[in-house]
Jmol script that loads the backbone (N, CA, C; Angstrom):
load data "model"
ATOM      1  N   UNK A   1     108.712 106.712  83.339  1.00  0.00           N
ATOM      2  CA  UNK A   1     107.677 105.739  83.097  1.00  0.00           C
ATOM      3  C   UNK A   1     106.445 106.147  83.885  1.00  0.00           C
ATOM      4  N   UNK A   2     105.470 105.818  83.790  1.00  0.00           N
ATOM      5  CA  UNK A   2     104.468 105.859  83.982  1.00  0.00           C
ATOM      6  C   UNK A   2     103.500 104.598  84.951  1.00  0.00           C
ATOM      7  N   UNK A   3     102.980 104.626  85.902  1.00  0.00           N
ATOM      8  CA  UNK A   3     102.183 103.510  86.547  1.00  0.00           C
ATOM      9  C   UNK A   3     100.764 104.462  87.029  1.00  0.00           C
ATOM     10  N   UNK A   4      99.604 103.313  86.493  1.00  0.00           N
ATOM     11  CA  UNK A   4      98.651 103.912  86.508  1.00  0.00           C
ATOM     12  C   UNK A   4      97.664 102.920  88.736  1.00  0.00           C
ATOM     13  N   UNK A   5      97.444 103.993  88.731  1.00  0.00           N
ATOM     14  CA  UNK A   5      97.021 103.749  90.175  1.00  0.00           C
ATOM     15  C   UNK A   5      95.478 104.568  90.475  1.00  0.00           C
ATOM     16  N   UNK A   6      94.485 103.678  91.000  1.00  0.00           N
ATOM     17  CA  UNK A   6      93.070 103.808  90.837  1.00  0.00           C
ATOM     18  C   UNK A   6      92.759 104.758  89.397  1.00  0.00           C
ATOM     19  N   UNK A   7      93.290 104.537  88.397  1.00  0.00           N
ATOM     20  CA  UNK A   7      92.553 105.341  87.022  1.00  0.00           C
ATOM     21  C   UNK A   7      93.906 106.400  86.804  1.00  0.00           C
ATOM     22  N   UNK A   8      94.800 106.759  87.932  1.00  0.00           N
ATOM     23  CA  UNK A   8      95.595 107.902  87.534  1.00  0.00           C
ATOM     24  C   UNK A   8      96.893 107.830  87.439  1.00  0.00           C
ATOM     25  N   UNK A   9      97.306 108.385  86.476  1.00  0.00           N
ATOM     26  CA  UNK A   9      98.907 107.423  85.843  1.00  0.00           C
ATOM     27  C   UNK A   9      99.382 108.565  87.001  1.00  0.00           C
ATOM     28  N   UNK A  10     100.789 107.804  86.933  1.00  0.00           N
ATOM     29  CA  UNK A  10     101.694 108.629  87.964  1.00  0.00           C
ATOM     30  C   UNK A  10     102.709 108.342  87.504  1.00  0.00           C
ATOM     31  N   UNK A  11     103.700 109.255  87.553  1.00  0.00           N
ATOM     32  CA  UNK A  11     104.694 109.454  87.048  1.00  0.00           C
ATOM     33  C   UNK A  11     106.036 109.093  87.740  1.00  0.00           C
ATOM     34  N   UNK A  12     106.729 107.511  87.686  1.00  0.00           N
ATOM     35  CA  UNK A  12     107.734 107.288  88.426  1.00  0.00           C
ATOM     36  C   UNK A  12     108.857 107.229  87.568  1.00  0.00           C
ATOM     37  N   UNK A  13     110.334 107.620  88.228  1.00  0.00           N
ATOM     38  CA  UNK A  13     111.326 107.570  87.668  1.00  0.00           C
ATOM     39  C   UNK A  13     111.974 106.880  88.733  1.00  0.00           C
ATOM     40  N   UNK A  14     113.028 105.444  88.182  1.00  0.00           N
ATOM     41  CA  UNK A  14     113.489 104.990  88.898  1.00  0.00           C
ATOM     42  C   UNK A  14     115.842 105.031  88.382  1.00  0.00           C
ATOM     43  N   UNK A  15     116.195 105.432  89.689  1.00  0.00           N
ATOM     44  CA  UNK A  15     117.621 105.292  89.548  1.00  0.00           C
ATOM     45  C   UNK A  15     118.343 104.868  90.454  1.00  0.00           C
ATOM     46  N   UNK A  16     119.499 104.322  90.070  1.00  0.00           N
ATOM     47  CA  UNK A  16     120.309 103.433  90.790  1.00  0.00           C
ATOM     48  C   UNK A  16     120.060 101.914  91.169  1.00  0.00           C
ATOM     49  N   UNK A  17     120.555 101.517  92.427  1.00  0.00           N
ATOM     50  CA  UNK A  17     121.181  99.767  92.190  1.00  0.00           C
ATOM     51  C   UNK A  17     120.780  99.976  93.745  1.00  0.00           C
ATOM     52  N   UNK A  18     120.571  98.994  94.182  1.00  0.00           N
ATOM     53  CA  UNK A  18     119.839  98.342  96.071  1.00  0.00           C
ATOM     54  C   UNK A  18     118.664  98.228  96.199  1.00  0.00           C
ATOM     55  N   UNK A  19     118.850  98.614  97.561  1.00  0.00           N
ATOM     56  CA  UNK A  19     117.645  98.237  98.015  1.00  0.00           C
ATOM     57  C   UNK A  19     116.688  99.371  97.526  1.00  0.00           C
ATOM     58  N   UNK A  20     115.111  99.279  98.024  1.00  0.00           N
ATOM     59  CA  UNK A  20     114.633 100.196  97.225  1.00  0.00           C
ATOM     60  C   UNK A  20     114.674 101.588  98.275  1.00  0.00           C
ATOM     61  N   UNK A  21     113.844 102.649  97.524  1.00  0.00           N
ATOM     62  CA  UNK A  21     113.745 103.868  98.600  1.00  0.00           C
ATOM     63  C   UNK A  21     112.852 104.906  97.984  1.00  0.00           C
ATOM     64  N   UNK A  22     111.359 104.892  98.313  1.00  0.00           N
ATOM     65  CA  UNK A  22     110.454 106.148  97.938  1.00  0.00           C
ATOM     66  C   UNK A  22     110.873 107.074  98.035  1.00  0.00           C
ATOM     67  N   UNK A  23     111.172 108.461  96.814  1.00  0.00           N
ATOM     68  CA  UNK A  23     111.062 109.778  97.463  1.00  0.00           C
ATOM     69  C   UNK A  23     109.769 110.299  97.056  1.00  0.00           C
ATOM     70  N   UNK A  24     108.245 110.914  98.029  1.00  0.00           N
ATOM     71  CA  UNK A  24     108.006 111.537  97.789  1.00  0.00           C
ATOM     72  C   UNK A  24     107.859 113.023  97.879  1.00  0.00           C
ATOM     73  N   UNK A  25     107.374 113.425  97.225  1.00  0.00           N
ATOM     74  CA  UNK A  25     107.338 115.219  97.515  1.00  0.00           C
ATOM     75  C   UNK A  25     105.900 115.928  98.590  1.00  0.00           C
ATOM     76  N   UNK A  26     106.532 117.151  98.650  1.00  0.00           N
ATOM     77  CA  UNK A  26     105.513 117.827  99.121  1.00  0.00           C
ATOM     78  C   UNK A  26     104.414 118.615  98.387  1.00  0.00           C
ATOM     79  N   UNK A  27     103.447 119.462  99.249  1.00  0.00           N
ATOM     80  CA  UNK A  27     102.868 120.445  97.775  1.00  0.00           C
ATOM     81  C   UNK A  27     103.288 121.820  98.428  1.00  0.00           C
ATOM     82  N   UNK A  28     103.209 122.286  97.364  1.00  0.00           N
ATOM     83  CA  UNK A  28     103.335 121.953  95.518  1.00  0.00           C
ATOM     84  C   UNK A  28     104.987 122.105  95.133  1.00  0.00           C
ATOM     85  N   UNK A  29     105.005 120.602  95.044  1.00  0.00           N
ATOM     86  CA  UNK A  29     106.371 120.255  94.255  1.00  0.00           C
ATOM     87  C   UNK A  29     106.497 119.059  93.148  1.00  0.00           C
ATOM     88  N   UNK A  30     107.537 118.748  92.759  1.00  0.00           N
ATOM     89  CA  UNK A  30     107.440 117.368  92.045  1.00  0.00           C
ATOM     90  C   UNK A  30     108.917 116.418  92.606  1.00  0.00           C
ATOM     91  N   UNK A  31     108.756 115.643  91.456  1.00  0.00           N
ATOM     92  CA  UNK A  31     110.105 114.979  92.008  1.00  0.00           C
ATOM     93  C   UNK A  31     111.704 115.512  91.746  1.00  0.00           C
ATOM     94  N   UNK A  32     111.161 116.423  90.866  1.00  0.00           N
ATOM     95  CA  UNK A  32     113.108 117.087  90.496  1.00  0.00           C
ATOM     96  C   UNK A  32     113.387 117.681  92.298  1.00  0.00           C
ATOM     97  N   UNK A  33     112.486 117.703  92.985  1.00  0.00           N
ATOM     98  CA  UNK A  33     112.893 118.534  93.908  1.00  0.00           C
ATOM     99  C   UNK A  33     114.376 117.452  94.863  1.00  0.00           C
ATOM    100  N   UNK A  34     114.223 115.936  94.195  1.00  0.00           N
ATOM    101  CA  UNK A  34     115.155 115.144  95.060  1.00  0.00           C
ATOM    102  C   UNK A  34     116.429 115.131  93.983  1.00  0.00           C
ATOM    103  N   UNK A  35     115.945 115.393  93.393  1.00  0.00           N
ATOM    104  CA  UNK A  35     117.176 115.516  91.905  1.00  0.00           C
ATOM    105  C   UNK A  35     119.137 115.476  92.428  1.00  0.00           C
ATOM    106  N   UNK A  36     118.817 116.959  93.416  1.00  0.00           N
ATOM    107  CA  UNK A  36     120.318 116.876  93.776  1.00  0.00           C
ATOM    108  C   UNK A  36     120.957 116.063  94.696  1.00  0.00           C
ATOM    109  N   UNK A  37     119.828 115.115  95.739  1.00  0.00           N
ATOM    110  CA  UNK A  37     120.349 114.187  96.478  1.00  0.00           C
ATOM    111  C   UNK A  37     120.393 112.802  95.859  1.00  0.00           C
ATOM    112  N   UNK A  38     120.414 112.711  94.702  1.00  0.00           N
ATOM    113  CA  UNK A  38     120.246 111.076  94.028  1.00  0.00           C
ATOM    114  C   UNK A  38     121.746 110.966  93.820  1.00  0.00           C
ATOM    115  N   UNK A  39     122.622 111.683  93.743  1.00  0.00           N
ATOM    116  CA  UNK A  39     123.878 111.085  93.327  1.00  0.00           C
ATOM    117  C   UNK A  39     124.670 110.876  94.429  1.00  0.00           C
ATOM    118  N   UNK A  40     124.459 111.187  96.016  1.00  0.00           N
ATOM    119  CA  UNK A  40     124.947 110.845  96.717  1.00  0.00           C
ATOM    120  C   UNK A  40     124.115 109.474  97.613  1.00  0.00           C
ATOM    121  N   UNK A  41     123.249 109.161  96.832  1.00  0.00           N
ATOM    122  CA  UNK A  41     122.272 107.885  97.405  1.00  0.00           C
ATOM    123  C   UNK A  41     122.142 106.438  96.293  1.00  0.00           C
ATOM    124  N   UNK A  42     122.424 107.423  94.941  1.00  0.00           N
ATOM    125  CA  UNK A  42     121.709 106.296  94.325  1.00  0.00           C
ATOM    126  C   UNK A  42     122.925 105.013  93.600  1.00  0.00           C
ATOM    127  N   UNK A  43     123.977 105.666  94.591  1.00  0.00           N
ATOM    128  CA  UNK A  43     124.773 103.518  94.320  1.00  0.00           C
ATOM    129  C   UNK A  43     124.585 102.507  95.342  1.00  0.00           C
ATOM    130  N   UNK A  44     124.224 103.236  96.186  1.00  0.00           N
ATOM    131  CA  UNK A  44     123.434 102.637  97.389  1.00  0.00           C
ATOM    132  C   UNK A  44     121.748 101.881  97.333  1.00  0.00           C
ATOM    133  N   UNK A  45     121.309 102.737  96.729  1.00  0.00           N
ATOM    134  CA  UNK A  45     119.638 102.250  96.693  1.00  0.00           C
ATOM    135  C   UNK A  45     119.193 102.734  95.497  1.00  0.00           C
ATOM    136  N   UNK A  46     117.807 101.772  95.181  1.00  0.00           N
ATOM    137  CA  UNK A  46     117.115 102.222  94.081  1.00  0.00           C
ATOM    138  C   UNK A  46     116.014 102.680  94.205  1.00  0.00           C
ATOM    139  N   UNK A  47     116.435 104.466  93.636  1.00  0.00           N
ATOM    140  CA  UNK A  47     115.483 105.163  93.992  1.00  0.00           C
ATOM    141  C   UNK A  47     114.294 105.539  93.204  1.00  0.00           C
ATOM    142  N   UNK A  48     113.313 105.609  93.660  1.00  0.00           N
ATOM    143  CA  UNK A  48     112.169 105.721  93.186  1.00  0.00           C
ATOM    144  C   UNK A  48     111.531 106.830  93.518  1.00  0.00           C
ATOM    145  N   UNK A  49     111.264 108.253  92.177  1.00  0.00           N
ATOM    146  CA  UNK A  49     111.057 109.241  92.386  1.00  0.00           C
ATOM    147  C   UNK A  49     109.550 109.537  91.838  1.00  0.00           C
ATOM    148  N   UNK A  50     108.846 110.010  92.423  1.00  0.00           N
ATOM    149  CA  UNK A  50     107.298 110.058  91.974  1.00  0.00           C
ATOM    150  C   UNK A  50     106.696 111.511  91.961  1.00  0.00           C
ATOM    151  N   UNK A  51     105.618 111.654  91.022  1.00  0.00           N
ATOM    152  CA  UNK A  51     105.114 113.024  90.858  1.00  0.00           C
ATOM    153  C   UNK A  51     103.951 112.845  91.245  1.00  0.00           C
ATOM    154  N   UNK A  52     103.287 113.355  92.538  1.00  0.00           N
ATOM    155  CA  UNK A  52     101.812 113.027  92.508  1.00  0.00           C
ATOM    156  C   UNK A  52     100.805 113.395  91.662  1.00  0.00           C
ATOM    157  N   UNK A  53      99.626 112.966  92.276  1.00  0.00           N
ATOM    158  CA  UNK A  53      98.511 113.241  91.156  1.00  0.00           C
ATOM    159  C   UNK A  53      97.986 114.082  91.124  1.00  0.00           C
ATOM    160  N   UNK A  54      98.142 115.128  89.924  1.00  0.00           N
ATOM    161  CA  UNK A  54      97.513 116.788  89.592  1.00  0.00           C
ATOM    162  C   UNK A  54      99.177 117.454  89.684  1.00  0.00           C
ATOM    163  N   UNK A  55     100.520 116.905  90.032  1.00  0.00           N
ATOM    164  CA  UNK A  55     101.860 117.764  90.265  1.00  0.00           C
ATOM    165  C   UNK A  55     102.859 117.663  88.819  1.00  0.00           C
ATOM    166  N   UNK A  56     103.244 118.309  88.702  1.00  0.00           N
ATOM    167  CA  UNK A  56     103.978 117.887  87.178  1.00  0.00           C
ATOM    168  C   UNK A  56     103.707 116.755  86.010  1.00  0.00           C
ATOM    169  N   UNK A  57     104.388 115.950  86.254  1.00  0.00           N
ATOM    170  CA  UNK A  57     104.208 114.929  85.154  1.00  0.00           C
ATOM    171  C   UNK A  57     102.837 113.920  85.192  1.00  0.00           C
ATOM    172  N   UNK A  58     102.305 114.078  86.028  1.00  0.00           N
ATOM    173  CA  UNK A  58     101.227 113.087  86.621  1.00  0.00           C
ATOM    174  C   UNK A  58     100.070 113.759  86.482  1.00  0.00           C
TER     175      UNK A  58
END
end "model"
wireframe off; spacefill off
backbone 0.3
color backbone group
């Protein structure tokens, strides 16, 4: 999905069940970079993975 923030969509993907939990990235990366730690986090919390603005999907 998509959320647009001062004019620039950004690209969030959200998975799993809890409480919540930002991952963001560094540069130059995107969010697959948390990809392999979501399955040991995400029955625990709901994670929220984001692509910044100008980085992959965003």
């Amino acid at each position: 999905m998509f959320v647009e923030v001062g004019n620039a969509p950004i690209y969030v993907d959200v998975v799993g069940e809890g409480e919540p939990a930002l991952f963001l990235h560094g540069v130059p990366d995107s969010a697959e970079l948390w990809r392999p730690l979501l399955k040991e986090v995400s029955s625990d919390y709901r994670c929220y993975l984001t692509d910044l603005p100008g980085f992959y999907r965003s």
